[in-house]
C-alpha positions as CSV (number, residue, x, y, z in Angstrom):
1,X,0.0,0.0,0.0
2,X,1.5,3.4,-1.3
3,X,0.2,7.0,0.0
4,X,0.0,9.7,-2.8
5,X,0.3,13.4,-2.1
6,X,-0.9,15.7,-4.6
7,X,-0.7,19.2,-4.0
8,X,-2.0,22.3,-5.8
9,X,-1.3,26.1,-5.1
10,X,-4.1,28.3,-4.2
11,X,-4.2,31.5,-5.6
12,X,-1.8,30.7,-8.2
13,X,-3.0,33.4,-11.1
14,X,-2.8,36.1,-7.9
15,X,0.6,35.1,-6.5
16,X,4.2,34.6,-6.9
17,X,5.1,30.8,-7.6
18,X,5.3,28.9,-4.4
19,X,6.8,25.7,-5.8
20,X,10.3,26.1,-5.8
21,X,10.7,26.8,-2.3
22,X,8.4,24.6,-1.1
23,X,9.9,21.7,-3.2
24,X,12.9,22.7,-1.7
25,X,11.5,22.5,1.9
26,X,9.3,19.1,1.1
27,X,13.2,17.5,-0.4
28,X,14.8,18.6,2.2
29,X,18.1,16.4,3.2
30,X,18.4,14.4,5.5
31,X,15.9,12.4,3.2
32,X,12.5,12.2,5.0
33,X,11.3,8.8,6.2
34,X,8.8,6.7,4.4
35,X,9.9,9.1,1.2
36,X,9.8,6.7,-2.0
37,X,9.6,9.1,-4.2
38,X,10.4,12.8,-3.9
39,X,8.3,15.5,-4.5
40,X,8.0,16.7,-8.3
41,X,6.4,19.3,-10.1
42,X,3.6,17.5,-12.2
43,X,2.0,20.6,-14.2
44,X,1.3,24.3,-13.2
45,X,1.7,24.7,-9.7
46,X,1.1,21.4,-8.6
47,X,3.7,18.9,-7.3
48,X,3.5,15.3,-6.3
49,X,5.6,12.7,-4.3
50,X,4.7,9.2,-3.0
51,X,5.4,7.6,0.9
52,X,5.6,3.9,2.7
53,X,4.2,5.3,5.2
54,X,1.3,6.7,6.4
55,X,2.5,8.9,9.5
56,X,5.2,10.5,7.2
57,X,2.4,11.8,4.8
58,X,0.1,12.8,7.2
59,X,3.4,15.1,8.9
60,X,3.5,16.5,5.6
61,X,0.2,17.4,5.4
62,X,0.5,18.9,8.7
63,X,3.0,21.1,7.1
64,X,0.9,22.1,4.3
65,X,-2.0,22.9,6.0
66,X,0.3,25.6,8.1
67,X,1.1,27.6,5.7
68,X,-2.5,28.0,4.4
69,X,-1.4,28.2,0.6
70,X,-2.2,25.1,-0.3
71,X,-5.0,22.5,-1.6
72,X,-3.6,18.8,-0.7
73,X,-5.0,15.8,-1.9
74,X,-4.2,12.5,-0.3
75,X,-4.5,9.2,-1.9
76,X,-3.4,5.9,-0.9
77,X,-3.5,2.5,-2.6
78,X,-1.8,0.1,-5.1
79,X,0.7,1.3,-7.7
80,X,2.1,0.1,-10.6
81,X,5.7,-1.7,-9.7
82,X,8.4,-1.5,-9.8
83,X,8.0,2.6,-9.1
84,X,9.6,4.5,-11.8
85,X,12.4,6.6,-11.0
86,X,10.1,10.3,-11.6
87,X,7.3,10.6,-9.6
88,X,5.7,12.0,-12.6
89,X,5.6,9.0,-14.5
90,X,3.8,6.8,-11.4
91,X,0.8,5.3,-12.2
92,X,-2.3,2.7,-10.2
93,X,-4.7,3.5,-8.0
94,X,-3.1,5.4,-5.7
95,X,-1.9,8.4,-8.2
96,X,-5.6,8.3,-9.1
97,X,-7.1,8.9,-6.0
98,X,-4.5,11.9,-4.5
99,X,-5.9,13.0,-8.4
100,X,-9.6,13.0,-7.2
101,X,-8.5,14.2,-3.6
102,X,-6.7,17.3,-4.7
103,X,-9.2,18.0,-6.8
104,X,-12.0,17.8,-4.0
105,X,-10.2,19.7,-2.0
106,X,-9.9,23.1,-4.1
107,X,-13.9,23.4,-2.7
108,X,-13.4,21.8,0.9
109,X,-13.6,24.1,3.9
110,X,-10.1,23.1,5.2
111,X,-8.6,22.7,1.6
112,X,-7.5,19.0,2.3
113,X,-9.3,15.7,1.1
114,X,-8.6,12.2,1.3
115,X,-9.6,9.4,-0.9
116,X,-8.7,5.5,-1.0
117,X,-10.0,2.2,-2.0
118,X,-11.4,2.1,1.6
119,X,-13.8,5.1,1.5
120,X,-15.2,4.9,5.1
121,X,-11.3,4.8,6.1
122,X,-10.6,7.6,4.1
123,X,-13.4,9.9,5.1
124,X,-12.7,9.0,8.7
125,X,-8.8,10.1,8.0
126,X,-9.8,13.3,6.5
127,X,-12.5,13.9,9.5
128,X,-9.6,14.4,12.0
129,X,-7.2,16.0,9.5
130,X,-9.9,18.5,9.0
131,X,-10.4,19.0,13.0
132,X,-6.6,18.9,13.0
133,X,-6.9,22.3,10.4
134,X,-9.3,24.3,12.3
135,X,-7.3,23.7,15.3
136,X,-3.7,25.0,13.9
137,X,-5.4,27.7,11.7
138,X,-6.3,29.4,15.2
139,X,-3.0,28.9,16.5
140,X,-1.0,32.1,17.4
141,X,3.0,33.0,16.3
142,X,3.6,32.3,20.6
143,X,1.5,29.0,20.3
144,X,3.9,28.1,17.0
145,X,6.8,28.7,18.9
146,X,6.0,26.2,21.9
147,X,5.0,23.9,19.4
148,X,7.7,23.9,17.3
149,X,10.1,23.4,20.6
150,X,7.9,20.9,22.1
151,X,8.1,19.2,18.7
152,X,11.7,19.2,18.6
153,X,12.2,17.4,22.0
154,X,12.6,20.3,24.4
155,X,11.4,20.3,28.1
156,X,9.2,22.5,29.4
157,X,12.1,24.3,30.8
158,X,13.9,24.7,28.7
159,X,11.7,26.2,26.5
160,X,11.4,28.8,29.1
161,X,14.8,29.7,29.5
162,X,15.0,29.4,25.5
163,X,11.7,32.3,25.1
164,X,12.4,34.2,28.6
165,X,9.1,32.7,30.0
166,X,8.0,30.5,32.8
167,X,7.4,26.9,32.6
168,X,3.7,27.8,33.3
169,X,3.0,29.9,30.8
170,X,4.9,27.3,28.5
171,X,2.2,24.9,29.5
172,X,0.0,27.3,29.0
173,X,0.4,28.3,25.7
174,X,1.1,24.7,24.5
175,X,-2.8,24.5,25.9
176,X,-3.9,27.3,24.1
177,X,-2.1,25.8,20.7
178,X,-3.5,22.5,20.7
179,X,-0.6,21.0,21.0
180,X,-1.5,17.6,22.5
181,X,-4.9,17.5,20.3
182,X,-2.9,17.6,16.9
183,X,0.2,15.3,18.5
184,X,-3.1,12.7,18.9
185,X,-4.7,13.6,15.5
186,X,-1.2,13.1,13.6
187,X,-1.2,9.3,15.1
188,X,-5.4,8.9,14.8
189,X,-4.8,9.7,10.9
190,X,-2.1,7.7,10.2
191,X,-3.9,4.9,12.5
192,X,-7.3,5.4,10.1
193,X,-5.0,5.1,7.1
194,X,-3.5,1.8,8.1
195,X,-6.6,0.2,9.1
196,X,-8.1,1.3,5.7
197,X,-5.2,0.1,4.1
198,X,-5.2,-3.5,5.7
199,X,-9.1,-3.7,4.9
């Protein structure tokens, strides 16, 4: 089972192209876990790359749905083996549902759709991802920052040495972030997308 991430600018005609840097960003070295494939421009402002594994497309989405630029389309399913080299030339299933997904998703409230051979899987995995995007669009710069230490392995702490705060008012704004809900929505996805998969 293969997980397909299609991903379309918003707002393309009205803004600067995005792609570059964000293939740049999505590439990034060390390579990222569960990558078979890396990301690719397909056509216009869309690029495409392919995962093993579930949790390491849904921490991409996670990304995407940050910056709030973005439509992202997640399929999963067969492919055609062996992979070709360019993720461009892929084929099966699974390039065909991230297809249908990214294309729902330029209409979706949250601008993020999932599709699969399992559809009650899928719609489940998009249900959280969705919950997961109304959560981190409300999320302030000071919420980020927490987050992004806490994500990195930080204590508490240290996190209030590192932004001249007290460890309470860490905690408190890690609260305010939602940083525990989307820690548990990143692993409830990927969870959904498994079971779906093994279905």
């Amino acid at each position: 089972m293969v997980y397909v991430l299609t991903v379309d600018q918003r707002a393309s005609r009205s803004t600067s192209d995005l792609v570059p840097e964000l293939l740049t960003t999505l590439n990034r070295r060390p390579r990222r876990n569960g990558l078979l494939r890396k990301f690719e421009r397909t056509a216009g402002d869309e690029v495409q790359g392919v995962f093993s594994e579930s949790r390491a497309a849904i921490d991409v989405v996670v990304e995407l749905l940050r910056s709030d630029q973005w439509s992202v389309g997640l399929g999963f399913g067969e492919v055609v083996w062996p992979l070709p080299r360019s993720t461009r030339a892929g084929s099966g299933p699974a390039f065909v549902n991230a297809r249908e997904a990214v294309t729902r998703a330029k209409s979706s409230p949250h601008h993020v759709n999932v599709v699969g051979e399992n559809a009650r899987a899928a719609e489940q995995a998009e249900t959280v991802l969705w919950l997961m995007a109304f959560v981190l669009r409300r999320r302030s710069e000071r919420g980020w920052a927490v987050a992004d230490l806490l994500a990195e392995g930080l204590t508490r702490r240290e996190i209030g040495v590192k932004l001249g705060i007290s460890q309470s008012a860490v905690t408190q704004r890690a609260q305010a972030a939602g940083f525990a809900e989307e820690q548990r929505g990143r692993v409830l996805a990927a969870e959904l997308l498994d079971a779906g998969a093994a279905a």
